[in-house]
Each structure stands twice: as C-alpha cells, then as structure tokens.
C-alpha positions in Angstrom: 7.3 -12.8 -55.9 4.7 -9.7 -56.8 2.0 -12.6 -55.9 3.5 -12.8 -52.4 4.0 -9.0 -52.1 0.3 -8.4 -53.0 -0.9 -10.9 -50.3 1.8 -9.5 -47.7 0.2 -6.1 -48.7 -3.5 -7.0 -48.7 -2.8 -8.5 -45.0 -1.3 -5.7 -43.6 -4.5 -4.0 -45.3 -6.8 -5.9 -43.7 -4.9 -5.8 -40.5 -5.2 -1.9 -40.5 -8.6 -2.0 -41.2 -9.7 -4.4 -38.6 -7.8 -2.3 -36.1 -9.8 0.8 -37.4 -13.0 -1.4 -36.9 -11.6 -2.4 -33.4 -10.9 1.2 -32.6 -14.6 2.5 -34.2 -16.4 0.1 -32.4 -15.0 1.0 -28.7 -15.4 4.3 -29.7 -18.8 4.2 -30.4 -19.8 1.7 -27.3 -17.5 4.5 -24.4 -19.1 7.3 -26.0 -22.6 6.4 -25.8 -21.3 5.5 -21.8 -20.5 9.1 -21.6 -24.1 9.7 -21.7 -24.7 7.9 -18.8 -26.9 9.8 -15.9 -23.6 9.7 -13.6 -21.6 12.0 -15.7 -24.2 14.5 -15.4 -22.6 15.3 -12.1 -20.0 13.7 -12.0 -16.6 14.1 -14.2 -14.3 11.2 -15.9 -10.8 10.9 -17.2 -10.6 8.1 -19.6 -7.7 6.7 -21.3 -7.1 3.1 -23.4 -4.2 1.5 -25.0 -3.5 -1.5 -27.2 -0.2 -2.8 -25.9 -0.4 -5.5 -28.5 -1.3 -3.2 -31.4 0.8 -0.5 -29.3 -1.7 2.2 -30.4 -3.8 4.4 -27.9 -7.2 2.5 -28.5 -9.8 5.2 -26.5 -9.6 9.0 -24.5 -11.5 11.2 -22.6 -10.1 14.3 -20.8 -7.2 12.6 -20.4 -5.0 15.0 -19.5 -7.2 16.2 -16.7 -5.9 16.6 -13.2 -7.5 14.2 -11.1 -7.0 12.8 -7.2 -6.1 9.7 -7.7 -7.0 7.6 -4.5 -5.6 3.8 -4.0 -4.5 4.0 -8.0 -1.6 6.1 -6.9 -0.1 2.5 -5.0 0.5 1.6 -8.9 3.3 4.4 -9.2 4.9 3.8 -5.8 5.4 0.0 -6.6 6.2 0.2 -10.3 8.9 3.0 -9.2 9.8 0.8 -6.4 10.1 -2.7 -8.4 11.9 -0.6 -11.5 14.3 1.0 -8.8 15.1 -1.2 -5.8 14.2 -4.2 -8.1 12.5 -7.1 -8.0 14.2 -9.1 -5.8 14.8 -6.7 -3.0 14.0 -6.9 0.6 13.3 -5.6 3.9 15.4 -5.9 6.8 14.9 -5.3 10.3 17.9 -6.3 11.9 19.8 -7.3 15.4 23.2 -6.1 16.0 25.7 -5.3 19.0 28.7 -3.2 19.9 31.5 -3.8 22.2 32.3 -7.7 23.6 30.9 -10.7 24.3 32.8 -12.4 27.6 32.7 -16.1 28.2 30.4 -15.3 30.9 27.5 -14.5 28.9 27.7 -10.9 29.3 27.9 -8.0 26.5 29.7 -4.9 27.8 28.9 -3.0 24.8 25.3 -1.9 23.8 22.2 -3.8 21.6 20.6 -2.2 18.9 16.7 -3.3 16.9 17.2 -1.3 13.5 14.6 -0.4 12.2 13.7 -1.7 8.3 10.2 0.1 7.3 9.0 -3.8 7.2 5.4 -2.9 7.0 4.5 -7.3 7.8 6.7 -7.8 10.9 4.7 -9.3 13.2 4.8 -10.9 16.9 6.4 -13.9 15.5 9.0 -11.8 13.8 9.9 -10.7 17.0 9.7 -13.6 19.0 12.3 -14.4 16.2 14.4 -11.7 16.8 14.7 -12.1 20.8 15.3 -15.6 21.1 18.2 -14.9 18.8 19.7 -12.9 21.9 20.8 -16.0 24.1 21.2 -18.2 20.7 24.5 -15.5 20.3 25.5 -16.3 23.9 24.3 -13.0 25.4 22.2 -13.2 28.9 23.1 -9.9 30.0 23.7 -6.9 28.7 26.0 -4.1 31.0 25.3 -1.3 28.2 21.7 -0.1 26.6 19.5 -1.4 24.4 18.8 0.6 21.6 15.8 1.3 19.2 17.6 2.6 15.8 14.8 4.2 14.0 17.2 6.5 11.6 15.7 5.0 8.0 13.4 7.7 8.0 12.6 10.9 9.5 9.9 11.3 11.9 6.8 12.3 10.0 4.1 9.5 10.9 1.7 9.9 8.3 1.3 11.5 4.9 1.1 14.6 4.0 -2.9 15.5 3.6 -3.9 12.9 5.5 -7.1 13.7 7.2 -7.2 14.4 11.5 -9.8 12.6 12.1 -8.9 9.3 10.4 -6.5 9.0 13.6 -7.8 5.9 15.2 -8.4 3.9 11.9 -6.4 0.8 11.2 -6.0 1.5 7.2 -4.7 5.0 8.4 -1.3 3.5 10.8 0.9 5.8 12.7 4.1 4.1 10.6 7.9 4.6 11.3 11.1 1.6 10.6 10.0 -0.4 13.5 6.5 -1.8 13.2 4.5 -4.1 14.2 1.3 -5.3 13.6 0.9 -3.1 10.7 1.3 -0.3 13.6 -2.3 -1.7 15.3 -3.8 -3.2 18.0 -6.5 -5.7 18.0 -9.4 -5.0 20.5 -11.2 -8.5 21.9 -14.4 -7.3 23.5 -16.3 -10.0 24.9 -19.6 -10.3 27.1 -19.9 -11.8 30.6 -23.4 -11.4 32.5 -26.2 -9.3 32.4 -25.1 -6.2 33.9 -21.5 -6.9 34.5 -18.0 -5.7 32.5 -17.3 -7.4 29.6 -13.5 -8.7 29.3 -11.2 -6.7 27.3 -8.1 -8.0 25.8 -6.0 -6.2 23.5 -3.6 -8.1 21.0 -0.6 -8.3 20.6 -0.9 -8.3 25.0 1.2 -5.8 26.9 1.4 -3.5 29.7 2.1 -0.3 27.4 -1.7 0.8 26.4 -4.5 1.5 29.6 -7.6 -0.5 28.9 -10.9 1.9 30.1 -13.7 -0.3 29.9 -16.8 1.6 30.7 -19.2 -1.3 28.1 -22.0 -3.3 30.2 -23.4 -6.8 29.4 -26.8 -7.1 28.2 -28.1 -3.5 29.1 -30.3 -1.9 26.1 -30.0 1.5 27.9 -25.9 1.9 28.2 -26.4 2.5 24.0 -24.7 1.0 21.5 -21.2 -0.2 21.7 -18.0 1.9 21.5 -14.4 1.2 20.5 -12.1 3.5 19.9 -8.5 5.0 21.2 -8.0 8.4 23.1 -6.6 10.2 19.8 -7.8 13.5 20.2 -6.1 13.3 23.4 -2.6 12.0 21.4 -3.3 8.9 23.9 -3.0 5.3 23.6 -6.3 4.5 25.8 -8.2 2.2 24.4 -11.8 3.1 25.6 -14.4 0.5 25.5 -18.2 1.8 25.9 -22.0 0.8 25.4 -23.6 -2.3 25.6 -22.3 -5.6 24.8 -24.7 -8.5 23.8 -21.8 -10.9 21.4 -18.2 -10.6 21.1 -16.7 -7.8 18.8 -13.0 -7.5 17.9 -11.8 -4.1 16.2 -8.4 -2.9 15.0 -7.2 0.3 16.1 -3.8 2.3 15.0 -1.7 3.0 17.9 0.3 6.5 18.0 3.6 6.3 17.7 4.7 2.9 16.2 8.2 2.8 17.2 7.5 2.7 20.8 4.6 0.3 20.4 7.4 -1.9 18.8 10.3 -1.0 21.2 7.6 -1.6 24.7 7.0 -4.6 23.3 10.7 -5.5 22.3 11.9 -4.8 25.7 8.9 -6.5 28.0 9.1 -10.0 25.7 12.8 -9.6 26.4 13.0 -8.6 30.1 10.7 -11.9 30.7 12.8 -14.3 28.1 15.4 -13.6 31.0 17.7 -11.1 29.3 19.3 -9.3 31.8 19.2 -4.8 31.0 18.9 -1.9 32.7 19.3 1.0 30.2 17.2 1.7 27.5 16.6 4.6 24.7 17.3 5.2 21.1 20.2 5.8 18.9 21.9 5.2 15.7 23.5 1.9 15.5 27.4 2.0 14.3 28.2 0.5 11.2 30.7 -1.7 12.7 28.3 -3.2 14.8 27.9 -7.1 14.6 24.6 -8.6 13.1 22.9 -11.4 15.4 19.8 -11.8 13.6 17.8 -10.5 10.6 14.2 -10.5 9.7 13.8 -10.2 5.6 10.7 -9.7 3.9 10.7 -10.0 0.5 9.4 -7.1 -1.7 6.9 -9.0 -3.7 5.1 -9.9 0.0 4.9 -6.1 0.6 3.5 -5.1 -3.0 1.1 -7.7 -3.2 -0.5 -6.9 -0.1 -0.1 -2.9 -1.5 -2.0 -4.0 -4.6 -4.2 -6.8 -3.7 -5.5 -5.8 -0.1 -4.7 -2.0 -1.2 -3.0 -2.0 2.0 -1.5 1.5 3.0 0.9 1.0 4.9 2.7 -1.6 2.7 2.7 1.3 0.0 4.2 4.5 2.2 7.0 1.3 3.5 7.8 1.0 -0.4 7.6 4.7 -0.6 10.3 5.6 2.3 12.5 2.5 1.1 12.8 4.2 -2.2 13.8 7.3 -0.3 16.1 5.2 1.7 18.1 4.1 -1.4 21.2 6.3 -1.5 21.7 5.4 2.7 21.0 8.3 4.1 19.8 8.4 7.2 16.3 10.1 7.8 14.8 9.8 4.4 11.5 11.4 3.6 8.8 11.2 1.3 9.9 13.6 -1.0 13.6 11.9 -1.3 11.0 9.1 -2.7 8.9 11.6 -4.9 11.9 12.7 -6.5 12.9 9.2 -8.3 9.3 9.2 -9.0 9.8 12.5 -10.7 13.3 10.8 -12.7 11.4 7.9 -14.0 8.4 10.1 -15.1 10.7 12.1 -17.1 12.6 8.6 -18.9 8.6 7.3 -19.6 7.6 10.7 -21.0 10.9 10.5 -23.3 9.9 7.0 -24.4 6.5 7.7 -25.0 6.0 11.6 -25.5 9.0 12.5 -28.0 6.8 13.3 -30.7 4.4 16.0 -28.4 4.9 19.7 -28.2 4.8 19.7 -25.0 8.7 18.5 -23.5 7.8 18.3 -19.6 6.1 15.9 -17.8 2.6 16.0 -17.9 1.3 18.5 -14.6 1.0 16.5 -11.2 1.9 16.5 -7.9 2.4 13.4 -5.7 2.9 13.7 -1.6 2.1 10.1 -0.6 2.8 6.4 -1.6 -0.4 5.0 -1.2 -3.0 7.9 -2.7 -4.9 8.9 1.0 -3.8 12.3 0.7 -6.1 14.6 -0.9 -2.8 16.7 -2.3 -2.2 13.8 -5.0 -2.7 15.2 -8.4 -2.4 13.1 -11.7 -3.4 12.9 -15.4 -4.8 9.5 -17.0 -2.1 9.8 -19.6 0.8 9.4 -16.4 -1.0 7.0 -15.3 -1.1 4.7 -18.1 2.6 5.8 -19.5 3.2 4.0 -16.0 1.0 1.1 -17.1 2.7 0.9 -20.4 6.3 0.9 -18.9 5.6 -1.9 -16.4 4.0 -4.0 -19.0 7.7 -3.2 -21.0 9.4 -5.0 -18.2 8.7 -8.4 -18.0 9.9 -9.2 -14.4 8.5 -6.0 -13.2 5.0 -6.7 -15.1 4.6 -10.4 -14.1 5.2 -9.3 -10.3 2.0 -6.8 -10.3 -0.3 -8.8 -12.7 0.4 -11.4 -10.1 -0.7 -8.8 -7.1 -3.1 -6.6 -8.6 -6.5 -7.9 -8.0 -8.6 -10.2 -10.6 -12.4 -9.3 -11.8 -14.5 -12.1 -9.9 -11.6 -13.6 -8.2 -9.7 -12.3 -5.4 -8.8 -8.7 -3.7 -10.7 -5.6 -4.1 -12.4 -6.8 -7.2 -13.6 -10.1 -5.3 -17.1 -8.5 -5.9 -17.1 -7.2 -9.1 -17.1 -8.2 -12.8 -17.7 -11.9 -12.1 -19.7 -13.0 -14.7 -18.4 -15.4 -16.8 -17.6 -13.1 -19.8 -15.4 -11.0 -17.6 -14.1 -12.9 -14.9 -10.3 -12.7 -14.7 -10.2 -10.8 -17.8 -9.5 -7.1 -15.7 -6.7 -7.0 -13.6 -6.7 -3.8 -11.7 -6.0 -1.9 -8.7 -9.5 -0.2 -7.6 -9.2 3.4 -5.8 -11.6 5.2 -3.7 -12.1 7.9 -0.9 -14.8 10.4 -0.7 -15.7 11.7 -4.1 -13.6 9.7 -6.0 -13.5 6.0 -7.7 -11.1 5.2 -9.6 -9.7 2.1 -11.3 -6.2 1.4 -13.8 -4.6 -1.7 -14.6 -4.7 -4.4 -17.6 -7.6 -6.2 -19.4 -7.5 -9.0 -21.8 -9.6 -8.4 -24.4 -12.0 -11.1 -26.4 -9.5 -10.6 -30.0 -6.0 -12.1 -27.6 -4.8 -8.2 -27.0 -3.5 -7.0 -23.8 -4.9 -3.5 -22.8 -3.7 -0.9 -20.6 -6.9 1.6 -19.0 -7.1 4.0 -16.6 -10.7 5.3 -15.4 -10.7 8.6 -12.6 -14.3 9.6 -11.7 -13.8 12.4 -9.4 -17.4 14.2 -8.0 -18.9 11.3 -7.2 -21.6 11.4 -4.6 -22.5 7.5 -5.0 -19.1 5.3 -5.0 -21.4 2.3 -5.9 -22.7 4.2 -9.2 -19.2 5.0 -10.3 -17.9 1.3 -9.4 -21.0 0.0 -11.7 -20.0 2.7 -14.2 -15.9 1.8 -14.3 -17.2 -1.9 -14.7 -19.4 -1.0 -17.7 -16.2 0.4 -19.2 -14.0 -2.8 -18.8 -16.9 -4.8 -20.3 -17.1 -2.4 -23.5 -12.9 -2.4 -24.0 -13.4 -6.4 -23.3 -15.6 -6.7 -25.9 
C-alpha cells in the first residue's frame, strides 16, 4: 500500500512539474513575441487557458479595455445558444383574421410577421405566398398587413459608421428581411458606346435603376455602383465604363419595405386578389397558414463562420425578444448579456477582490460599432463557459472557422503543423485585429485564447502576428 501511495504521489509530482514546464516554456516563446517590431506601436491583450489542466496557461494586459471587432459575435451567440437554446428557431410566419367563405374570399385581414430571420430568401417567400390559395383564399376583402412589432425601429447599431450606408456587410435589418436586406446589381456590357444592361436581383418595380455606365469608352472613367444613400434613396446608380460584366451587392434602406414591395407585387401577380395594404400588429388569435423556420444553428454558423452581421444583430434582437414583448431593442438583449456575465464571473472570479464584472460595455451583436468595449479575461470566461456546455460548445466548434480549412481562417495557418488545430472567430475593422476561440495543442489539451491588437496600422502584420501566437500555444 505505501508502494502504491509513493507512485500515486510521484505521478501527481511529475504531473505538476510537467505542467510547470508546459507553462515555462509558452511563457518564454509569447514573451519573446512581445518583442516583436508590431508591438512597438501597436498594443496587445493576451490571455491563455488550459481547459484540460483547467489552469490559466499565459496573460498579457488582460484586463485591458479593448474594441473588440467580429470577436464580439462569440458573446452574442454563446448568450444566445445558453439562453434561447440550442434547438431554437426563427419564424416568420402567415396568419389571418376574420373568415374564410366557401367562395374563396377572406373578409377579415392577412398578416406577414416578421421573425428577425436574417436567411429568408426569395424562395422563402415564394413559399410563403403560394401558401395563400393552398388555405383556400383568392381574395382578400380586408388589408394585408406587414407586422414588424419583434423589434423596435432602430436599423442599425449603435456606432455604426454613416458612411458604411451602402455596404452589403452593413444591412439596414428589421423582422422582415430578405436577402440579408440587399440587392444584387448585374451590370453587363453591350456595344461600344452603348448602355450596358442593368438588372437588379431579387427583380422588382420598387428601386429606380439610373444607369449613366457606357460600353467600351476609356474616357467615361472607371466603373461605379453604388445606391443614392446620402440622399436616404433606393436608386441604384450605375456610372463609368463597362468593358466585362460586374455584379455588386448593395444594402437597401429600409428592409421591411423592401420585403413587404416584394411580398405584395409576387402576390398581386400569383392572382391574389387585395386592395388595402399597410402595417400593424397581428392579433394573437389570428390563424397560422404557413411558417418559415430557420433553425438557429443555420444563423450562428453563418455569424461565426462567414462572420456575417446581420445573422449576429438577428441573434441579438431574438434574445431581446425572449420575454414577448413587442418592440425589443438591443439593450433588452445586452441586459441578459449583462445576467450571464455576472453567473461566469461567479463561477470563475469568486476567489478575486474584485466582486463585479470585469469593466465593458457592449451596444451591438456583431462587434461593428466602435462603442464595444471588452477585457480578454470576459472574453475567455465566455470561452471557458461554452466549452462547459457540451451542446452549446459542439454547436460553435462546428461554426467557428478552422486554421487552413474553411471561413475566415481559409487563408491562414495552413501548414501542416497547424491546420485544423485553431478554431477561431477572427475580428477586424480599422485599427484593430483580433482573434479568440479554441486550439488543440501538440500534448491532447484543449485551449481557450483570446488575442486583441488594437493600434494597428497594418491588419496583415497583426493577422501574421496573432498566427505566430497560436503556433507558440500549439507547440
């Protein structure tokens, strides 16, 4: 028996020591990284944890306020998967009031509610017309109604900057979408000196098309496409010269309506007989024809592996949208951030002096606003809480993007030594690169990191610096 205790005790020994090495070692290898030319300019927040060992591994100014950029979407869909859960979904829904006569007639009124789905497409609502006739209505003697009451009627984030207007990975959103809120521009030449042809996708007679582009002309300068958006106007405006085909994405100013035009012209021409139109707040007694679901892990992976905006301020309001009130806003959402903040910094910070939550300040779901303000040490109490629950962690291992494999980090670490081993979400806007997520390290450990360069003049030098970092916690 003392044989066995001794050998029980010299493994737990050796254990303890070969962590120590472990720890030493990546020690050594990030601080001599901190010497690197970047960081003479530029600052870094560094923090690493064992989740095997569960033991904080590595940190650096951790507890330094940084922006956080397209890292933020991990808090909006970990708060979102831990809260809505993981098998929740999105509905944008069909329903009617009043009666349906034998002939074919509804004397009561049609409602499209609107479900924040932020991957409803033309298909989706191709879907949701011909469902109109399937139910036995052709005509419809009161109005039909665009229910838009899941949230309120701020269109974009707060800090989101002006003159991002026309860009498609900055969307006008509201709960009726479509197209991720966008329009596709097809610009293609015809001959020398003529028009080209200008189609806009999904087709409709809502935006004005003013093509000013020539075909093969050097001197008409180089090509333009853009929308009217300093004007608050959905004219597409086509100018320059046109020598191939193009096709640009564009956001289109005020969603709901972009949906609803479309809604009512596809329906109109199905043969649908209406006459009244507008908006309003569907009953809850109304009856449900037809509903479009889309299941959360669709909207998270696109959040996390195409970094996607839209998909994270949709699972933003739907966290707001929880308790069923109508005209949630973002910071009904930001508050149940706030209440799991303060359960992860209970779990993990009951032996600190310090009995708040560490000092931040979130505005937005998916990190464009410039107000965003976190610590690495949130960040990875978030990382460490997802990796806790299994169904929440398989669902964003599975989405985040893979070193040398898919999404954002297609392009990066793909040597052999390090492909697949990060999985990360990757963040960046002017002056900032960041990166957070989970590696699998060369001993079998799973690792939690989060990296926040802020400062940064070259993104490129702090992407190559981040993946410098993975490689030494790899290692």
């Amino acid at each position: 028996m003392e044989t066995a205790y001794r050998r029980f005790l010299l493994v737990c020994i050796g254990a303890i020591s070969c962590f120590g090495a472990v720890a030493q070692s990546i020690s050594t290898r990030m601080d001599a990284l901190l010497g690197d030319a970047l960081l003479n300019h530029a600052d870094a927040s560094v923090a690493v944890y064992d989740l095997t060992a569960d033991r904080m591994l590595y940190e650096h100014r951790a507890n330094k306020l940084c922006r956080p950029a397209s890292v933020q979407k991990l808090i909006t869909t970990i708060t979102a998967l831990d809260r809505l859960g993981t098998d929740y979904a999105m509905h944008t829904e069909l329903r009617y009031t009043g009666t349906l006569g034998a002939d074919s007639i509804l004397h009561g009124d049609l409602y499209v509610v609107g479900g924040f789905d932020p991957e409803f497409t033309v298909a989706d609502l191709n879907r949701l017309i011909e469902a109109i006739p399937a139910a036995g209505i052709r005509s419809i003697t009161g109005a039909v109604m665009a229910d838009v009451s899941m949230a309120d009627t701020t269109y974009w984030g707060s800090g989101w900057c002006w003159d991002d207007a026309p860009a498609s990975f900055q969307p006008y959103y509201s709960p009726l979408l479509l197209e991720k809120g966008c329009v596709e521009v097809c610009v293609t030449p015809t001959t020398r000196d003529s028009i080209p042809m200008v189609v806009c996708l999904p087709t409709s007679s809502w935006y004005e098309i003013d093509n000013r582009a020539v075909c093969y002309n050097d001197s008409a300068g180089a090509l333009h496409i853009t929308r009217d958006w300093q004007e608050g106007s959905n004219r597409i405006v086509v100018s320059g010269n046109v020598e191939r085909s193009h096709t640009k994405k564009l956001s289109i100013q005020t969603s709901d309506e972009h949906f609803f035009a479309l809604f009512t012209e596809r329906m109109l021409r199905y043969g649908i007989g209406a006459t009244h139109f507008g908006y309003g707040i569907c009953p809850p007694q109304a009856q449900t024809i037809a509903s479009i679901q889309r299941p959360i892990a669709d909207v998270v992976n696109e959040a996390l592996k195409e970094s996607d905006n839209l998909d994270a301020e949709a699972l933003l309001y739907h966290l707001a949208a929880a308790d069923m009130q109508p005209y949630a806003s973002a910071k009904d959402a930001v508050k149940r951030i706030d209440s799991l903040l303060t359960i992860m910094h209970k779990t993990y910070r009951a032996n600190e002096a310090s009995k708040s939550v560490y000092p931040h300040k979130i505005v937005d779901g998916s990190g464009l606003s410039n107000y965003n303000m976190i610590t690495a040490h949130l960040l990875l109490d978030y990382l460490r809480y997802a990796y806790s629950q299994k169904a929440i962690y398989d669902m964003i291992t599975e989405a985040l993007p893979h070193s040398g494999i898919d999404g954002t980090l297609k392009g990066r670490m793909g040597t052999k030594s390090m492909r697949r081993r990060i999985v990360a979400k990757t963040g960046s806007m002017t002056g900032v690169s960041t990166l957070a997520g989970y590696a699998h390290a060369t001993n079998g450990h799973t690792l939690a990191f989060v990296i926040l360069n802020q400062n940064v003049l070259k993104l490129s030098q702090a992407r190559a610096w981040q993946d410098k970092v993975c490689s030494a916690i790899v290692e």
